[in-house]
C-alpha positions in Angstrom: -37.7 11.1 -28.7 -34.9 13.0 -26.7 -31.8 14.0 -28.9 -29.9 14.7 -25.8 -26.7 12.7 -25.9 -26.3 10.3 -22.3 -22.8 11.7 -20.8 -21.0 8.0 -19.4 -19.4 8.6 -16.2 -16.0 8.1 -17.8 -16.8 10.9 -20.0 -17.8 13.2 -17.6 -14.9 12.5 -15.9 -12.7 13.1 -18.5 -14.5 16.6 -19.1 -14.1 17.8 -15.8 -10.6 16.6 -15.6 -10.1 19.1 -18.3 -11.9 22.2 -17.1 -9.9 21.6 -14.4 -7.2 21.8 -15.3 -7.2 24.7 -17.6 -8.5 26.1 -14.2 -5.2 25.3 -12.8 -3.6 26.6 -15.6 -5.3 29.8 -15.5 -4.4 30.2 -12.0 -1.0 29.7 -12.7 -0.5 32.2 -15.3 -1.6 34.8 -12.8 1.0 33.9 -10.4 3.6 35.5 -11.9 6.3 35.3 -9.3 6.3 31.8 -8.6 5.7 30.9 -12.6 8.8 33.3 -12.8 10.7 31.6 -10.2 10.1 27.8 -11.2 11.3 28.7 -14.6 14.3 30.4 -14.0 15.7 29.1 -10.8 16.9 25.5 -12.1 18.3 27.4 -15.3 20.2 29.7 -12.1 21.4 26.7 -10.7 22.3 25.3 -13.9 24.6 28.4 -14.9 26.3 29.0 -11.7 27.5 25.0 -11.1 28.4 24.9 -15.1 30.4 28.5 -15.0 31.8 28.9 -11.4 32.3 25.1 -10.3 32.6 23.3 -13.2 36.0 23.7 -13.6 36.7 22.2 -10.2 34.4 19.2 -10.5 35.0 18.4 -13.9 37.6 15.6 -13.6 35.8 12.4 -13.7 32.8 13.6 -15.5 33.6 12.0 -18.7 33.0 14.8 -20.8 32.3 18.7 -20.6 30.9 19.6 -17.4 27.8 20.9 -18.8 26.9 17.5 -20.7 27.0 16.3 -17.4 25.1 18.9 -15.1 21.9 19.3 -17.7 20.1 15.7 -16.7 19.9 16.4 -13.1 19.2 20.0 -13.7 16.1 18.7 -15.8 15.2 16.7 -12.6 15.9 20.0 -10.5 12.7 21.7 -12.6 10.4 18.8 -12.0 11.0 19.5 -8.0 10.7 23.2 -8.3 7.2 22.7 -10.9 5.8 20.4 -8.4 6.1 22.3 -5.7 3.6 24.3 -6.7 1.2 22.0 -7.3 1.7 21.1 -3.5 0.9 24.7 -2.7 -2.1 25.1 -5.0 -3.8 22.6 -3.5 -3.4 23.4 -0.3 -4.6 26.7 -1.2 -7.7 24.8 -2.9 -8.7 23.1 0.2 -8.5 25.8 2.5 -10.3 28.3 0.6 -13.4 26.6 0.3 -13.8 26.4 -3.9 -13.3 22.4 -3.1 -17.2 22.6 -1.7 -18.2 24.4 -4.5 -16.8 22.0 -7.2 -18.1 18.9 -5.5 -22.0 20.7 -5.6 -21.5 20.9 -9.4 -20.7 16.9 -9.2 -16.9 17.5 -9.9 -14.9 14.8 -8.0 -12.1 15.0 -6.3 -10.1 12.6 -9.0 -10.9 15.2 -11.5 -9.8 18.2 -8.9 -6.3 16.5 -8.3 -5.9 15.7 -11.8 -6.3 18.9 -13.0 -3.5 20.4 -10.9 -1.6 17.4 -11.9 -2.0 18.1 -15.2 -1.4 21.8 -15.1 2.3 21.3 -13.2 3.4 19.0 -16.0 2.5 21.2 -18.7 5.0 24.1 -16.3 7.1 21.5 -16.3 7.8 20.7 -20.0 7.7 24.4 -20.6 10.7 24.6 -17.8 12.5 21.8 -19.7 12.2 23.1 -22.8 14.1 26.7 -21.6 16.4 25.0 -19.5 17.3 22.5 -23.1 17.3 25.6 -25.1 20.0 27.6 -22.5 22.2 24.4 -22.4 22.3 24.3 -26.3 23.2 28.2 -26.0 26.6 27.2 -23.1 27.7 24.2 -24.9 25.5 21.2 -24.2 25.5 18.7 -27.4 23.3 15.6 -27.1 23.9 13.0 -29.3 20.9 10.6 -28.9 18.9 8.3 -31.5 15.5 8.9 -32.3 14.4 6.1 -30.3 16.7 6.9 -27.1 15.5 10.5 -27.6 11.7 9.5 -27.4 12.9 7.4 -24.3 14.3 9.9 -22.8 11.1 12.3 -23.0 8.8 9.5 -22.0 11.4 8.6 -18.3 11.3 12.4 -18.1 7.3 12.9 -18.0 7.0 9.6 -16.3 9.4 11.2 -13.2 7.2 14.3 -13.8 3.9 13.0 -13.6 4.6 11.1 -10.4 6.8 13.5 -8.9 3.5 16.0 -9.4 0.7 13.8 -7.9 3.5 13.0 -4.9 3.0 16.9 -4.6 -0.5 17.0 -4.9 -0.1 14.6 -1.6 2.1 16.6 0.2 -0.7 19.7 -0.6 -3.5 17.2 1.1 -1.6 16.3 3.7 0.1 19.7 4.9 -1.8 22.3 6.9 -0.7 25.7 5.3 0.5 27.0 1.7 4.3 27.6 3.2 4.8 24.0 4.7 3.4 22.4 1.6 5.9 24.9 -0.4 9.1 23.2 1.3 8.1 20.1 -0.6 10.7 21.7 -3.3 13.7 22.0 -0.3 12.9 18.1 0.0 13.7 17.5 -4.0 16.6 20.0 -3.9 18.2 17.8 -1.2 17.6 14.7 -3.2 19.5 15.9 -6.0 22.6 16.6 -4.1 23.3 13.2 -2.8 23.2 11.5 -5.9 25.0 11.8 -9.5 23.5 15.3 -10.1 26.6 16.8 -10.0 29.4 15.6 -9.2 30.0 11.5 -9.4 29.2 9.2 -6.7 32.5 7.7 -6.1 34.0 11.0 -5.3 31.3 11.4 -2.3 32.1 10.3 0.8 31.9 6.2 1.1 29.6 6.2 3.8 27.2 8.1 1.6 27.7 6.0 -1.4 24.3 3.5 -0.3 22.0 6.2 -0.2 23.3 7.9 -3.3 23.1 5.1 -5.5 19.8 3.6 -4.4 17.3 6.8 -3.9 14.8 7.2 -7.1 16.4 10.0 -8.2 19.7 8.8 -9.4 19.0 6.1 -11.9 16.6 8.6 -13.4 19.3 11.4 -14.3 22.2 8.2 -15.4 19.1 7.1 -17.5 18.9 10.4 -19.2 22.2 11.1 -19.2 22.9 7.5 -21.4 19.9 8.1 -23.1 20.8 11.7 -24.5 24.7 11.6 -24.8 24.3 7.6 -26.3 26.2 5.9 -23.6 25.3 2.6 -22.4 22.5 2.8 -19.9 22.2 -1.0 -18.5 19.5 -1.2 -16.6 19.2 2.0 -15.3 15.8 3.0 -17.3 13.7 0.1 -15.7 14.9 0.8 -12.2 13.9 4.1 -13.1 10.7 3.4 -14.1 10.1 0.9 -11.3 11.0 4.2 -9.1 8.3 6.2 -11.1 5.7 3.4 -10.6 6.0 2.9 -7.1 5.5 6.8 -7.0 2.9 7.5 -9.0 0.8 4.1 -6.8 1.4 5.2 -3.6 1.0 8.9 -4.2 -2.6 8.4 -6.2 -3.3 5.8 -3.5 -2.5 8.2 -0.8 -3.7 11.4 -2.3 -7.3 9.8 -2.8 -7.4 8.9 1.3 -6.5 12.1 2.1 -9.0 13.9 0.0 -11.9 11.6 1.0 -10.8 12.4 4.6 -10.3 15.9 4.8 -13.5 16.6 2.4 -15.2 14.1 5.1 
């Protein structure tokens, strides 16, 4: 009788969802400049609104400025983390390893996974620095345990469909630099919406667009969330934002892989 242990499929899955992505990992670490430059930018950003605008924008905030610039600048390291997933797997398919990985049965769910996996681990490490400069300048959240846990679950959920939205735009682009400008495209998101500065001091005509793109109700989610204000309903339009994501852009990822590994 054979004391080999049968591997299910969903096993073997899981397994080579995790290789993979400590392969991502792994190729991460040895990018230095662009691990370098996803980590510090936001907390960049973050500095120079907080200490050369803040003063100007600072009426209607609420509060000190910096309470509430560090939401959105959260959001800001999610765009910049993912961004390089977009890359990396672009990188992946043109360089051949994808044939490679599919002769040693390894999927492409598992492929895609893995770099999803591997840009939200950058991205809690990137949230974590930017939290730990913003305690440094001034920024004092106030939330409850459960609000606090709330917060970090909204935040991963925006991360996790923000990265496979990436992993998309890798798929879909033809070279490393176009998928790169998938971070200019969440840079511009943040601006139009309650990032920093409040809606109602933009321009009316922009006042639509501002208040119904995903990425608003997300940062006045976490801003209620960590600073205990009320939050209405903010956190299920949110997550209704994250959902529709996170379908379309595993939906969509899947096609594209299927058709370009064709």
């Amino acid at each position: 009788m054979s004391d080999a242990t049968t591997v299910t499929p969903a096993g073997r899955a899981l397994n080579n969802t995790l290789v993979m992505t400590g392969r991502s990992i792994r190729l991460s670490s040895r990018n230095v400049d662009a691990v370098f430059t996803s980590l510090m930018l936001p907390v960049m950003l973050m500095l120079i609104f907080v200490y050369l605008f803040g003063g100007a924008i600072d009426t209607g905030t609420g509060g000190p400025y910096v309470s509430y610039v560090v939401p959105g600048v959260l959001l800001l390291c999610a765009g910049f983390g993912s961004s390089g997933t977009a890359v990396s797997v672009n990188e992946d398919m043109k360089g051949g390893i994808i044939d490679r990985l599919r002769s040693l049965d390894v999927g492409g769910t598992a492929i895609l996974a893995g770099h999803v996996a591997s840009s939200t681990v950058r991205n809690v490490v990137s949230t974590v620095l930017v939290l730990g400069v913003a305690l440094l300048i001034g920024f004092r959240p106030s939330p409850t345990l459960p609000a606090a846990f709330a917060a970090a679950g909204l935040l991963l959920a925006f991360i996790v469909a923000i990265s496979w939205l990436a992993a998309a735009v890798g798929l879909l682009t033809k070279s490393p630099e176009a998928a790169g400008a998938f971070s200019f495209f969440m840079m511009f998101l943040t601006y139009p919406s309650s990032t920093f500065a409040p809606i109602a001091a933009m321009p009316t005509w922009l006042h639509g667009f501002a208040y119904n793109q995903p990425v608003t109700p997300v940062i006045e989610s976490l801003r209620g969330l960590l600073l205990n204000r009320p939050v209405g309903s903010d956190p299920w339009v949110a997550l209704a934002w994250c959902a529709g994501i996170l379908l379309v852009a595993v939906g969509l990822s899947g096609r594209l892989f299927r058709k370009r590994t064709a």
